[in-house]
N, CA, C and O of each residue as an XYZ file, in Angstrom:
268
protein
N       3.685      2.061      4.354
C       3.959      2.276      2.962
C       5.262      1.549      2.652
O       6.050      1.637      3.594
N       5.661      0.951      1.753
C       6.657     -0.369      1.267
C       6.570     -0.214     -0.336
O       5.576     -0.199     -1.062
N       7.844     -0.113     -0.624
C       8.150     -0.195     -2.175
C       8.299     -1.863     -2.447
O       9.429     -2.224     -2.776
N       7.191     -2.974     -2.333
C       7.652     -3.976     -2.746
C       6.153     -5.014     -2.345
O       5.312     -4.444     -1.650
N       5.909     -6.189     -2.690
C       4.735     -6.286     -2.348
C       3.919     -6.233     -1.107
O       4.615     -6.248     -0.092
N       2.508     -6.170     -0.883
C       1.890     -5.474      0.515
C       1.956     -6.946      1.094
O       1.419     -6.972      2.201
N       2.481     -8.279      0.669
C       1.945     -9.369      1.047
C       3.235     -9.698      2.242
O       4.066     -9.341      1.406
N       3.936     -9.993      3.221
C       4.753    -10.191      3.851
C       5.128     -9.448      3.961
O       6.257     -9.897      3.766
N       5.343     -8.172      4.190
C       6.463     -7.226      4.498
C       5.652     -6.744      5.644
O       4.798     -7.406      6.234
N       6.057     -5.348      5.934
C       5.733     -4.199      7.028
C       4.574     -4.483      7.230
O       4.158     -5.499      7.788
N       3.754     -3.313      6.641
C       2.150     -3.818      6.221
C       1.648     -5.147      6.985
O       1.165     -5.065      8.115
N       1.750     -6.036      6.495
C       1.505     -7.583      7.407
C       1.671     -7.515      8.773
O       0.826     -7.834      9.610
N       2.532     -7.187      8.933
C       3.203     -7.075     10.359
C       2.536     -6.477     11.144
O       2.082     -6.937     12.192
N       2.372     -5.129     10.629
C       1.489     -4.302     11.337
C       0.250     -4.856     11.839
O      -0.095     -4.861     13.021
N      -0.400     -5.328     10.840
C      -1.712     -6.012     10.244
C      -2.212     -7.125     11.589
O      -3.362     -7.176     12.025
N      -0.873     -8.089     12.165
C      -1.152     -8.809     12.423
C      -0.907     -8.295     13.954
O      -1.727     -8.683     14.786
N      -0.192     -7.728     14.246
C      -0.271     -6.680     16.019
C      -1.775     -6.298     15.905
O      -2.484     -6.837     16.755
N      -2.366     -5.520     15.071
C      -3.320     -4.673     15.032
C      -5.050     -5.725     15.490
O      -5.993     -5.614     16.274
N      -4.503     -6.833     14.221
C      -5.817     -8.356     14.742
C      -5.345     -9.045     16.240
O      -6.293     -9.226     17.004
N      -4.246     -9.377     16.660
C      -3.952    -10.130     17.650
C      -4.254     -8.956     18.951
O      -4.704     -9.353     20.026
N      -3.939     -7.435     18.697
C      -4.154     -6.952     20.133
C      -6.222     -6.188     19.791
O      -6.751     -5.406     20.581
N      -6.631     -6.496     19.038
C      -8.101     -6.333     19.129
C      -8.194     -5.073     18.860
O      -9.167     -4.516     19.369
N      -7.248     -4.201     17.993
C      -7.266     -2.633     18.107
C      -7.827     -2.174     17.112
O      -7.463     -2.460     15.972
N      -9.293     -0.994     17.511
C     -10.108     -0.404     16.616
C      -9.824      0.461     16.113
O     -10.359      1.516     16.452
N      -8.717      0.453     14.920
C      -8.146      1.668     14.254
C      -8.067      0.993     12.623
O      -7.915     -0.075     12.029
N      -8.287      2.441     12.404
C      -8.579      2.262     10.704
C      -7.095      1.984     10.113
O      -6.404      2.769     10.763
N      -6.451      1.460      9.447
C      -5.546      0.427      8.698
C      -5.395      0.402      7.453
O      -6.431      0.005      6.919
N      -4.622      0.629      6.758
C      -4.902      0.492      4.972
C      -2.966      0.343      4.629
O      -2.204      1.154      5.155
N      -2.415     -0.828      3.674
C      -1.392     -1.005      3.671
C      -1.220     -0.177      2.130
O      -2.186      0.037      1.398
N       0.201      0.237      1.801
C       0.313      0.839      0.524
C       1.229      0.289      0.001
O       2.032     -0.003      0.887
N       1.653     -0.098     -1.172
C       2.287     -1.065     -1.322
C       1.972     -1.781     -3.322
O       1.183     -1.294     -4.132
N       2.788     -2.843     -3.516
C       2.534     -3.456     -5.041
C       1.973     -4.427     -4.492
O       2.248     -5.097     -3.497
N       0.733     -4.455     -5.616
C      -0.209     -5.540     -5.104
C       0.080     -6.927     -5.720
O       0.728     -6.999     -6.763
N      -0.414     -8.095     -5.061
C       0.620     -9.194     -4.754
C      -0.270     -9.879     -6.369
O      -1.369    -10.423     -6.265
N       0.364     -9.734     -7.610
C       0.164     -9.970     -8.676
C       1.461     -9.958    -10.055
O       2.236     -9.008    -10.160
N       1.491    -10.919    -10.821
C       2.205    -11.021    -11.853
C       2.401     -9.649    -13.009
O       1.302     -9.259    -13.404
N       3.354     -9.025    -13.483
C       2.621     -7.987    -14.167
C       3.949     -7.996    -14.982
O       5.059     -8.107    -14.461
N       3.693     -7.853    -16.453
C       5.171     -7.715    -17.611
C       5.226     -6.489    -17.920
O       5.716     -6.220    -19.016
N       4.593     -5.045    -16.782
C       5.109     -4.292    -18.033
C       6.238     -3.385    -16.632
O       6.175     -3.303    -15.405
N       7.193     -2.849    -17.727
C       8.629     -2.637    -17.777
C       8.548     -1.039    -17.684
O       7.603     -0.447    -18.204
N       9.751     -0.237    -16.883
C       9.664      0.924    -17.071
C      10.559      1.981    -16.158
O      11.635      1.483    -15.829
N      10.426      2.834    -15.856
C      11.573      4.074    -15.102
C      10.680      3.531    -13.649
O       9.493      3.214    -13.730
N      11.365      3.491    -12.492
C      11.482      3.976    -11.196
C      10.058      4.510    -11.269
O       9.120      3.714    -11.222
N       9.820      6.036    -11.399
C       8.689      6.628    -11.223
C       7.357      6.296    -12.125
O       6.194      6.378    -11.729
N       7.805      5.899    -13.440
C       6.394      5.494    -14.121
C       6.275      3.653    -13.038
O       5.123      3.359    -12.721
N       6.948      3.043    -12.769
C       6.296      1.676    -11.975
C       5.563      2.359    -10.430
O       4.667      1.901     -9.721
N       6.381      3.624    -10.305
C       5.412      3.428     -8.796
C       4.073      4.163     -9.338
O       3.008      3.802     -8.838
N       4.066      4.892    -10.056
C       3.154      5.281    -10.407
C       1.657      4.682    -10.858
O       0.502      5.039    -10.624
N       2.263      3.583    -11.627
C       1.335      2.547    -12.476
C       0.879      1.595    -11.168
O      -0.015      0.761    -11.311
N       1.480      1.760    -10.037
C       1.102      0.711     -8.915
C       0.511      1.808     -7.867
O       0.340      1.565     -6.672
N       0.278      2.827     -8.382
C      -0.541      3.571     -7.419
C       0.463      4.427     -5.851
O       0.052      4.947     -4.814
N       1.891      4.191     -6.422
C       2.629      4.669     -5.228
C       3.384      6.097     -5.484
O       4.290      6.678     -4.887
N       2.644      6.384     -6.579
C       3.636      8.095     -6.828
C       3.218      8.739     -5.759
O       2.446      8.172     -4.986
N       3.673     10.092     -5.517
C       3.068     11.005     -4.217
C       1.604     11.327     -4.850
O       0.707     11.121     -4.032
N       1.205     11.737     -5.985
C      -0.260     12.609     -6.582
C      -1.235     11.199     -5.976
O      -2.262     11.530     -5.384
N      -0.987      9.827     -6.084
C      -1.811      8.727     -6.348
C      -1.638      8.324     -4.954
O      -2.686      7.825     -4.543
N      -0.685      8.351     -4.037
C      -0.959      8.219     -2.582
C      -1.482      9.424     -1.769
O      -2.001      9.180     -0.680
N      -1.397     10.660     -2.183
C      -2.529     11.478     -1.153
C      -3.793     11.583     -1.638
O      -4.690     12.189     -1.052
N      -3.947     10.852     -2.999
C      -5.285     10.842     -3.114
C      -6.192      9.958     -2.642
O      -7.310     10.273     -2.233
N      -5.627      8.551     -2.695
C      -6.331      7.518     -1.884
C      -6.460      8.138     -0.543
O      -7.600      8.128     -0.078
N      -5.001      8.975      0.573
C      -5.357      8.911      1.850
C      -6.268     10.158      1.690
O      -6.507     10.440      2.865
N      -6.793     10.899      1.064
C      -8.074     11.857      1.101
C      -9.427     10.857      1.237
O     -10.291     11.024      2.097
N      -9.443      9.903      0.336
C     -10.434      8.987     -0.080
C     -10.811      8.055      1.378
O     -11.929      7.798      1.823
N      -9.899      7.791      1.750
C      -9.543      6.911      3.066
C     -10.051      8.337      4.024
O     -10.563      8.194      5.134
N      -9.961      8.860      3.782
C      -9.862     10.117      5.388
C     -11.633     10.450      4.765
O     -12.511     10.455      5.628
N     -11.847     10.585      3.993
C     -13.653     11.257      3.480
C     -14.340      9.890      3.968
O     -15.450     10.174      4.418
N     -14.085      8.489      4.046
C     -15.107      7.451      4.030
C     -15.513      6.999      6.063
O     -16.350      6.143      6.350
């Protein structure tokens, strides 16, 4: 999980141990997705609108944990 885009940071990193050592584990990066965007706002309404508030990240990892 990374407050900044999922594209080069942590996430990646991980990403790329995980393909290079052949390891069968489920994976999902959290993160701002690697896109242009003008709209403006508080701390909590941007993580929010990018899917990183706490309500909008345990819901994906429910979603992720049911599939």
């Amino acid at each position: 999980m990374e407050e900044h885009s999922i594209i080069g940071g942590l996430g990646t990193a991980v990403a790329e141990v995980i393909a290079e050592e052949n390891l069968q584990v489920r994976f999902h990066r959290f993160g701002l997705p690697d896109k242009f965007t003008n709209i403006t706002g508080t701390v909590p309404f941007l993580l929010d609108y990018n899917g990183l508030s706490p309500e909008k990240i345990a819901a994906s990892i429910r979603k992720i944990i049911a599939e």
